[in-house]
KOLDREN-974433 format. One record per residue (C-alpha): x, y, z. Coordinates in steps of 0.1 Angstrom, whole numbers, padded with zeros to 4 digits, always signed. Layout:
% residues N
XYZ...
//
This chain:
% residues 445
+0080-0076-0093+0071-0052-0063+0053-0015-0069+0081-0003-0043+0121-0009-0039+0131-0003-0007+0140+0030+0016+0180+0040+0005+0196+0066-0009+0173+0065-0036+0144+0071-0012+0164+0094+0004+0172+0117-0023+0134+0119-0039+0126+0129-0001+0149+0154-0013+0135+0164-0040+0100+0167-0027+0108+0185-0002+0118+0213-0024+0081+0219-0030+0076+0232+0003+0093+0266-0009+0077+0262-0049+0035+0262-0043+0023+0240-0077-0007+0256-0081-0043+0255-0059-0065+0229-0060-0090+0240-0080-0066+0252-0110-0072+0235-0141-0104+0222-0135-0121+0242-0159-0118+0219-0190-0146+0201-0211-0143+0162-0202-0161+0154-0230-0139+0173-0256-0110+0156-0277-0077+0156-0256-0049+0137-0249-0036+0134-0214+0001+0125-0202+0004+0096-0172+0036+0093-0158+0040+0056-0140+0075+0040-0124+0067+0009-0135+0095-0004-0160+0092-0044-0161+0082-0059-0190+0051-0078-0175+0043-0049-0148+0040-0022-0182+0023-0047-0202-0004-0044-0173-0008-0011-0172-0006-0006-0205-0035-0030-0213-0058-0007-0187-0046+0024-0202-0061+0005-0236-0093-0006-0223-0100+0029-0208-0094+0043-0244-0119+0016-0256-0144+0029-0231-0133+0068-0237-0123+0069-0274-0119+0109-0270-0092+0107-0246-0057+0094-0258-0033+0089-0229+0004+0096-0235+0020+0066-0209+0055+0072-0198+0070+0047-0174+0097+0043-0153+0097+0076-0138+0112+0080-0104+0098+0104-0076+0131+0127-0080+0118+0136-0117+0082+0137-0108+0084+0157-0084+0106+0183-0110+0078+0181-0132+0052+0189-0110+0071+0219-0096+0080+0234-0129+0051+0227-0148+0048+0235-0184+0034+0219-0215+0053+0187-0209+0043+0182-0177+0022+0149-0165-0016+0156-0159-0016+0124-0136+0006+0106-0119+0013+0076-0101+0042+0069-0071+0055+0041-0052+0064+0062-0025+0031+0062-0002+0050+0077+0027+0048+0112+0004+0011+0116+0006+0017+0143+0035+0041+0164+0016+0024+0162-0016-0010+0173-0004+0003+0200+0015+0023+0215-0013-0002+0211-0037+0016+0196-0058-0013+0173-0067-0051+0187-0073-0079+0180-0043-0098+0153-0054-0127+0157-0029-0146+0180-0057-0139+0147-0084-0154+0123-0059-0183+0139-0044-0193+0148-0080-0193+0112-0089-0207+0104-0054-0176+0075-0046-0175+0079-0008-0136+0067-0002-0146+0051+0030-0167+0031+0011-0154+0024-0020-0112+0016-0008-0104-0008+0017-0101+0016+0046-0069+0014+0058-0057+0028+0022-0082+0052+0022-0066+0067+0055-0029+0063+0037-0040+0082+0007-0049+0114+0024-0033+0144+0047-0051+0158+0076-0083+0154+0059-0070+0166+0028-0074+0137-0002-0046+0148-0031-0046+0113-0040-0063+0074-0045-0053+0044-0039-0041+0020-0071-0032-0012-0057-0015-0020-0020+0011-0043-0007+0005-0064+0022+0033-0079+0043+0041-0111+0059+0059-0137+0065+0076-0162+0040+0089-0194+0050+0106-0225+0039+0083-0261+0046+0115-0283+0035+0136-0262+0067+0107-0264+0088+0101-0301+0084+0137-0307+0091+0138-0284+0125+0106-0299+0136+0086-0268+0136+0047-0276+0123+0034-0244+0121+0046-0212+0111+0051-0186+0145+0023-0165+0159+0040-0143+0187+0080-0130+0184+0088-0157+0212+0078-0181+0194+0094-0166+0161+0126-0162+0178+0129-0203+0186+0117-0213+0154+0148-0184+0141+0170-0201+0163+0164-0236+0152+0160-0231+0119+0196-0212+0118+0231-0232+0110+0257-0217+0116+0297-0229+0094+0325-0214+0107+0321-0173+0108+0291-0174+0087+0262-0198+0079+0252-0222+0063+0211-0218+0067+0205-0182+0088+0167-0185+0103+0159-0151+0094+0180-0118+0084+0169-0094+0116+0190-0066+0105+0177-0032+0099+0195-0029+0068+0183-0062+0058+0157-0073+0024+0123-0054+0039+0131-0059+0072+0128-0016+0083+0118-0003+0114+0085+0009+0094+0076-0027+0084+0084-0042+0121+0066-0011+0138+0031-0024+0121+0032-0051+0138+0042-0034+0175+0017-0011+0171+0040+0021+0172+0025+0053+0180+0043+0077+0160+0031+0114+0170+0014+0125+0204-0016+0146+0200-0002+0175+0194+0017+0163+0167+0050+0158+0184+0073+0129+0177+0063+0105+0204+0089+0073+0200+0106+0080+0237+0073+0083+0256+0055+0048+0238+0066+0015+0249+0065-0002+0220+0090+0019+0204+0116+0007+0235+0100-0029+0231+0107-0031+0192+0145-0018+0195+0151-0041+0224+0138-0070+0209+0148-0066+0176+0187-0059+0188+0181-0090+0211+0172-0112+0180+0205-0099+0166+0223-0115+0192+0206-0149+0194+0213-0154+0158+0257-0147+0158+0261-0111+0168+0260-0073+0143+0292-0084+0128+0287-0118+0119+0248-0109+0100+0263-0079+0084+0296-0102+0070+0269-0127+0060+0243-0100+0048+0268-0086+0026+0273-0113+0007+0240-0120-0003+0224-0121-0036+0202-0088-0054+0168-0087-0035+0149-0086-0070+0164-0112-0088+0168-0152-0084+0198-0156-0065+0174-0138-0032+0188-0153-0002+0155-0168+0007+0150-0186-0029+0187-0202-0027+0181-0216+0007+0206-0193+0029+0173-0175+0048+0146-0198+0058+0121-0171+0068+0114-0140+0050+0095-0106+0058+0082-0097+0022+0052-0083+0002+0025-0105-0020+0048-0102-0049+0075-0123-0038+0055-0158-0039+0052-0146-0074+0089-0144-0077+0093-0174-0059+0075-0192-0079+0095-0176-0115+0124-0185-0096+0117-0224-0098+0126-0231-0061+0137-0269-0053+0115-0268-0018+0078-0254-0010+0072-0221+0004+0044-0211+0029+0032-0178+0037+0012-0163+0069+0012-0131+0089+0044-0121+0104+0042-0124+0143+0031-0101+0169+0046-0093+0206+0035-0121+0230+0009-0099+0246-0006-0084+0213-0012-0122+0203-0050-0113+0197-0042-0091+0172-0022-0119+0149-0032-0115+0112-0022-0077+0111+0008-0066+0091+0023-0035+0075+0006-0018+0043+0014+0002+0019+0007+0014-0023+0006+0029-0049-0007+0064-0051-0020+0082-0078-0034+0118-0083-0042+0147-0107-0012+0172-0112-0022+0206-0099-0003+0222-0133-0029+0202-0153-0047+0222-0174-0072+0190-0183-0081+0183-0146-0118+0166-0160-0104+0150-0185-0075+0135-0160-0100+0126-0137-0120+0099-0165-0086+0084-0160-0080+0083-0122-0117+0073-0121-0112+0037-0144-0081+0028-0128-0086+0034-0094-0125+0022-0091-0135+0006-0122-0134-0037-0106-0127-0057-0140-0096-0032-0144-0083-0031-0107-0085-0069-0105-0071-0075-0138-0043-0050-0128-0038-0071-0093-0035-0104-0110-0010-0092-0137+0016-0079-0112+0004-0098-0081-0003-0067-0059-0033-0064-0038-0062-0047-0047-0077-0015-0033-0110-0014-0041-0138-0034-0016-0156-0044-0048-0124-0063-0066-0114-0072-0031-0149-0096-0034-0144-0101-0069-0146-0136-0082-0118-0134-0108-0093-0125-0084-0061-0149-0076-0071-0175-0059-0035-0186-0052-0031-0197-0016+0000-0181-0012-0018-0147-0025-0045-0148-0007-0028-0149+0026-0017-0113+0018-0049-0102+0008-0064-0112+0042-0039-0094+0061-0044-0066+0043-0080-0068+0051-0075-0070+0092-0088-0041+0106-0051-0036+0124-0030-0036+0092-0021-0001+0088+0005+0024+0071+0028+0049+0089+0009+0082+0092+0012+0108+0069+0036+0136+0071+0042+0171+0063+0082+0159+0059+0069+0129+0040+0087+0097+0053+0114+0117+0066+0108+0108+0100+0108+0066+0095+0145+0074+0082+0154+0090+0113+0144+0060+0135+0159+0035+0111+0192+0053+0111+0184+0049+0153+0182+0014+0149+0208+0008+0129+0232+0027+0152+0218+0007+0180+0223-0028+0166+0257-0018+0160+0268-0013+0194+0270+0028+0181+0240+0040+0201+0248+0027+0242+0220+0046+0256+0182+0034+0239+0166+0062+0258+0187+0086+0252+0188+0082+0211+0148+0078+0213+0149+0109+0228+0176+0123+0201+0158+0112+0171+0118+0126+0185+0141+0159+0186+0155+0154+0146+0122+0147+0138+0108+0176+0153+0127+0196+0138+0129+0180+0105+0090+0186+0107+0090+0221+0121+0116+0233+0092+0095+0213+0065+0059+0226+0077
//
């Protein structure tokens, strides 16, 4: 299973909640850090992992760092959403987590500046782990805010594309697409269409689509988010116009906003067996390294390749690059056992036999350079496509926010007004939503 479900209301309503910190300071970022690391204790780590095989993981690290720390006992509670972390660490108290974990890597911003979660520059200079060094670097720059590191990385996701060798074979098409040209034939071709629906549909391009958000296709446009002054910069960069354009183009190749969304709705649950893309009905999938993995549980009836997802024709030299993202994890600024907390964060963020062990139990990517190299990782093909894409030095995560990922909602709600047919004038709503999120910024800051 995936460290992350997608952006919906559920993403929308721990945005929410976090951004209730912004009025409720959680402490400074030296509070806490008074406490003897070496004394008995018992720290609390709150995780939202809930699967049976994905808690078995953790739970086995959590075990092995007991092993190797027998005066620390660690209190694990999983399956804890953002919306009730995020209460916890703005109330406090004796129940409170000392660290935490999140899937929600677009809340670094809001996090740090709240301080909701301790500085760990202090931790990591007194250890002398350089993050630069030590993560792969494009987590290391998705982990902190402004300069400000609250939090590590613990694991990534890389994304790509997935598609079907039996439906390839069978449109003729050798090799899997490099530029959005060629991406958009191969969509065509591969796509068969019964009556008002389909029988095989090349790819789902719609913004409300399995993965397929204007985050995940702005890595690979190269998007420039924020001028540099900070302001919301989607109406004055060209990629922004090219992504809409194309993307709403694609749309219309494949049967039109009505048709997809009559087809889309129909579709099975994007975690389970009946995904579109296992039963057949979607021959090429945008997805994260997990879903070869669930692929494979699934017990398809055709082989599956994997490579990067295209880039726009004149960006070709940069194929291999694709969107990232994590899990995050950080010492609660309420903790009264900061030390203590940081033994933890320590083992399972840097320690290599537990990050690759971690990695190969729930097929996520690793974070570390040194598990990254490690001989025991995966070695499965379809893996390690993911783990060299999230290795190019292009692959990259949205940049942090004081609103958290506040402002990638406003420009997918754009987009899916402007597939629709709801938004007429592209410029004009660019300029509309670098206005919300202006705003949205100035009233969170």
């Amino acid at each position: 299973m995936p460290t992350r479900p997608r952006k919906t209301a559920a993403a929308l309503g721990a945005l929410a909640a976090i951004s209730l910190l912004a009025s409720a300071c959680t402490g400074t970022a030296d509070s806490g850090a008074t406490d003897d690391p070496k004394a008995r204790t018992t720290l609390t780590f709150w995780h939202g992992w809930s699967a049976p095989s994905e808690v078995a993981a953790i739970d086995a690290n959590i075990k092995a760092f007991e092993d190797a720390f027998p005066h620390i006992t660690v209190n694990v509670v999983k399956g804890i959403t953002d919306d009730k972390l995020n209460q916890a660490l703005r109330a406090g108290g004796s129940k409170a987590p000392d660290v935490v974990s999140s899937f929600t890597t677009d809340n670094v911003g809001r996090f740090c500046t709240t301080n909701a979660l301790a500085d760990l520059k202090p931790f990591l200079e007194k250890a002398k782990i350089d993050p630069a060094t030590t993560f792969l670097p494009s987590m290391a720059d998705y982990t902190e805010h402004q300069g400000k590191r609250c939090t590590v990385p613990l694991l990534g996701d890389a994304y790509g594309l997935y598609y079907n060798k039996k439906a390839f074979a069978e449109a003729g098409i050798t090799a899997p697409p490099k530029t959005l040209s060629e991406f958009d034939k191969a969509a065509e071709k591969l796509t068969k269409a019964t009556g008002d629906g389909y029988q095989q549909l090349g790819f789902m391009p719609s913004f409300q689509g399995y993965e397929t958000t204007f985050e995940h296709y702005a890595s690979q446009f190269g998007i420039e988010y924020f001028d540099g002054s900070g302001k919301s910069n989607l109406a004055a960069d060209p990629a922004a116009k090219e992504l809409f354009t194309w993307q709403k183009a694609l749309v219309g190749k494949l049967g039109g906003y009505k048709k997809l969304e009559k087809f889309r709705t129909g579709l099975g649950d994007e975690w389970g067996p009946k995904h579109p893309f296992h039963t057949g009905q979607v021959a090429m999938q945008l997805d994260g390294e997990w879903r070869g993995k669930m692929a494979k549980d699934a017990k398809l009836g055709f082989e599956i390749g994997a490579a990067p997802f295209p880039v726009p024709d004149d960006q070709v030299a940069d194929y291999g690059k694709g969107y990232l993202s994590g899990t995050i994890l950080g010492i609660a600024s309420v903790s009264k056992k900061q030390n203590a907390a940081w033994e933890l964060v320590k083992y399972l963020s840097t320690d290599t036999d537990a990050v690759v062990s971690f990695a190969n139990a729930i097929h996520n990517v690793p974070s570390t350079m040194a598990a990254l190299k490690s001989p025991k990782l995966n070695n499965d093909p379809l893996y390690r496509t993911f783990v060299d894409i999230a290795q190019h030095p292009k692959s990259a995560h949205a940049p942090s926010s004081v609103n958290g990922g506040a402002f990638l909602l406003t420009a997918q709600d754009l987009g899916v007004r402007y597939e629709a047919g709801r938004e007429k004038d592209l410029a004009a709503g660019l300029k509309k939503t670098d206005a919300q999120v202006d705003k949205d910024n100035e009233q969170a800051g």
